[in-house]
C-alpha positions in Angstrom: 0.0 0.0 0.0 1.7 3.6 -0.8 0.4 6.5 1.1 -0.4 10.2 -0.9 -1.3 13.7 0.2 -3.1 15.2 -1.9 -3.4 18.7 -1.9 -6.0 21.0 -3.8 -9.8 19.1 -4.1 -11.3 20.6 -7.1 -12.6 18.1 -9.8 -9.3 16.7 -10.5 -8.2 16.2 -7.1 -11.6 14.7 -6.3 -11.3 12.2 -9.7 -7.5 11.6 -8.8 -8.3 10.9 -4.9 -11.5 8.7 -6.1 -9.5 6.4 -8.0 -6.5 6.1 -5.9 -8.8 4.9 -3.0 -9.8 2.1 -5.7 -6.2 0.9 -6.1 -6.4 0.2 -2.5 -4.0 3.6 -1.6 -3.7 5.4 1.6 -4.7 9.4 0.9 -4.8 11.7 3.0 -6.1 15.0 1.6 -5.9 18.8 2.1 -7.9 21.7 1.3 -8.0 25.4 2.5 -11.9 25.1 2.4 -13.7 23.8 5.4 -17.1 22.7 2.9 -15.1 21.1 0.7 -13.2 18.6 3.3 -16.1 17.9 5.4 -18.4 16.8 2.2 -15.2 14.4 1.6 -14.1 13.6 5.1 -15.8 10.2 5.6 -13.8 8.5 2.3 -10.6 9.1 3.6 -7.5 8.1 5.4 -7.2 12.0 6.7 -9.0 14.8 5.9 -7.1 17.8 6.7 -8.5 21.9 6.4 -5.4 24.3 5.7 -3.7 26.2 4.0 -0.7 24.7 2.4 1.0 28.0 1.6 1.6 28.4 5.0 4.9 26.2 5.6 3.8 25.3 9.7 1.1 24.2 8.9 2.6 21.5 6.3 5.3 20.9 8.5 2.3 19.0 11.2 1.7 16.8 8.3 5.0 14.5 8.5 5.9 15.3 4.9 9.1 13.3 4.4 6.5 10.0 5.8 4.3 10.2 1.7 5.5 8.2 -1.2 4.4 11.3 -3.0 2.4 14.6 -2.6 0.4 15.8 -5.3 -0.2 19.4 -5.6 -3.6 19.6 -7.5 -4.1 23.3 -6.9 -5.9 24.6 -10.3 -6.8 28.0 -10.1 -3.8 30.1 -7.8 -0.5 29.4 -9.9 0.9 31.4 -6.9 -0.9 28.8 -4.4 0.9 26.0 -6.3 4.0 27.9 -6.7 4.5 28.4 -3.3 3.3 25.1 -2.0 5.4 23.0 -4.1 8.6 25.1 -2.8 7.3 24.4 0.8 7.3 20.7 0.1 11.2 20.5 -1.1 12.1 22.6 1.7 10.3 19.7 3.9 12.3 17.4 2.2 9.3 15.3 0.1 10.3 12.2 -1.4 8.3 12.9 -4.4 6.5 16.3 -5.6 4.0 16.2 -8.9 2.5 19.4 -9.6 -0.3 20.7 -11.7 0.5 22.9 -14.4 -1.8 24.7 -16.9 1.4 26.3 -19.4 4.6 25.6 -20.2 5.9 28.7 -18.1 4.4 27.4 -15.3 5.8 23.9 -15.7 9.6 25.7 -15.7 8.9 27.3 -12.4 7.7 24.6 -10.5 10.4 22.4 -11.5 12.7 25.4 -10.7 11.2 25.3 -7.4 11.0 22.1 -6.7 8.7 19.3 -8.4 10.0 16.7 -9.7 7.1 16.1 -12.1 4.8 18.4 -13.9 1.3 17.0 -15.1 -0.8 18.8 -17.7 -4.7 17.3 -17.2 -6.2 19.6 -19.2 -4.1 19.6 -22.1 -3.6 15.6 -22.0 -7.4 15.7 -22.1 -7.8 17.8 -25.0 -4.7 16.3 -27.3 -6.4 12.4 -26.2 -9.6 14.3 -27.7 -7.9 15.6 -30.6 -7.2 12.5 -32.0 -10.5 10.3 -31.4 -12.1 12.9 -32.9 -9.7 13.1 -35.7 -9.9 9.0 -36.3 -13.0 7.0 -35.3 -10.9 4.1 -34.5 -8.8 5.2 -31.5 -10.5 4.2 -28.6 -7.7 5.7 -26.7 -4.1 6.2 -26.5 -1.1 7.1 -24.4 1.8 9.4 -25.6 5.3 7.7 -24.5 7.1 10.4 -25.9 7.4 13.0 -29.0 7.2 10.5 -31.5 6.1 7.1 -30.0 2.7 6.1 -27.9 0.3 3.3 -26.9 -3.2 3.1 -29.5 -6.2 1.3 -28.3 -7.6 1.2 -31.7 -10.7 -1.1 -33.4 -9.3 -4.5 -35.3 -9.1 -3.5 -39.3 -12.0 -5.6 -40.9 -9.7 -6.5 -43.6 -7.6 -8.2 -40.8 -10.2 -10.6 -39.5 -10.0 -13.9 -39.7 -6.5 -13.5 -40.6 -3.4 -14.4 -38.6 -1.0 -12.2 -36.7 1.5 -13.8 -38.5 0.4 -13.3 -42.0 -0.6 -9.8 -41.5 2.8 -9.4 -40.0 2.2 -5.4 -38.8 5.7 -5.0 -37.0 7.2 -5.6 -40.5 5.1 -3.9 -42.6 3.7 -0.8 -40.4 6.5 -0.4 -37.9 3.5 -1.5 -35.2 4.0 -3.8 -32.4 1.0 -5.6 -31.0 1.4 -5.8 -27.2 -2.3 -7.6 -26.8 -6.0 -8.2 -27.8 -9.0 -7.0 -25.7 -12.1 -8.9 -26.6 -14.8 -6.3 -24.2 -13.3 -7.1 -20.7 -11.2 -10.1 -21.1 -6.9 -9.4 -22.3 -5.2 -12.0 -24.4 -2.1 -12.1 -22.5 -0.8 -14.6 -24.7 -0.6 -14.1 -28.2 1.5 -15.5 -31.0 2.1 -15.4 -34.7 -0.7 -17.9 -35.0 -3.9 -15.5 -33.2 -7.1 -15.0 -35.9 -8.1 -11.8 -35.3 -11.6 -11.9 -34.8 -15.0 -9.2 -35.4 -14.9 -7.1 -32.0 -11.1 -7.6 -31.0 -9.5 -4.3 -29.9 -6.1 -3.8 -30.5 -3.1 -2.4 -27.9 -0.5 -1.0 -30.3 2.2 0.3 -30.1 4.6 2.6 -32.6 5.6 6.1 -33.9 2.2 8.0 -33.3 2.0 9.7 -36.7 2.5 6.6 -38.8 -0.2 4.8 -36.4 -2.3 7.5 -36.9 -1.9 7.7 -40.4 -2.9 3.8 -41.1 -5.9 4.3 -38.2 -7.2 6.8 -40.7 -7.2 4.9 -43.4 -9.2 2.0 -41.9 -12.2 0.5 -42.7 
């Protein structure tokens, strides 16, 4: 079990926190508004009302004790600013901040996060392309130029074996596994027959993947 702090409840720290508790993780959570924790309170580890910018008030929360402490703050860049200083200089293990801009991603990890997260640009670029390509279902971006594809099986590839089709030779696309609704293939081979239904988890350079997603049928 890892344990969190979780600082800043607005809809993303709420989501976050939510599914945390799911994985079976121990949060403890912090907000400057009373409302907000007590309508929270009963879900969680800790439920704490303060406010983070002030650094004695952070210190009563045995910082260096989190595997990480997420600073969810959306709305006060200052808030976040500050916050996420107050956290090196109590010696976190691990400090992911929220960031809306680029600029704002330099300063915190000038003050001291050691990851930046972007939700509501990862939200709109994940958007971007299913809009752009019916047959993403979703996707993750590993880097500039390479990501994970959840996309819809080709109909020209059913009933037709992995190793026939042959996609790591002739697209550059790696297969990593086969979803059939809720149930992973976690063994597959050259001789699978894709079948009507079967969603794919691809992965390869993102442009080239999106390129052949948008010329499926």
């Amino acid at each position: 079990m890892k344990s969190f702090l979780l600082i800043g409840m607005g809809k993303f720290g709420r989501t976050l926190g939510e599914k945390m508790l799911k994985m079976g993780d121990e949060v403890t959570i912090v907000d400057k508004t009373e409302d907000v924790i007590n309508s929270l309170a009963s879900k969680y580890t800790n439920a704490l009302i303060a406010n983070c910018m002030n650094l004695d008030n952070l210190k009563a929360m045995d910082i260096p004790s989190y595997d990480a402490c997420i600073v969810t703050v959306g709305d006060d860049f200052q808030a976040s600013l500050e916050i996420t200083s107050n956290l090196r200089d109590l010696e976190a293990k691990r400090i992911i901040s929220r960031a809306a801009t680029e600029i704002q991603s330099k300063f915190l990890m000038r003050v001291g996060a050691d990851e930046v997260i972007y939700p509501d640009r990862d939200i709109a670029e994940k958007l971007a392309v299913r809009l752009n390509s019916s047959n993403v279902i979703n996707y993750i971006d590993l880097d500039s130029e390479y990501s994970i594809f959840e996309i819809a099986c080709p109909a020209k590839w059913v009933k037709k074996r992995l190793v026939d089709i042959n996609p790591r030779k002739k697209l550059g696309m790696n297969i990593l596994t086969v979803k059939k609704g809720t149930e992973v293939s976690y063994e597959l081979d050259g001789d699978y027959v894709f079948e009507e239904g079967d969603q794919l988890v691809v992965f390869g350079n993102t442009e080239r993947i999106l390129e052949f997603t948008n010329k499926m049928k």
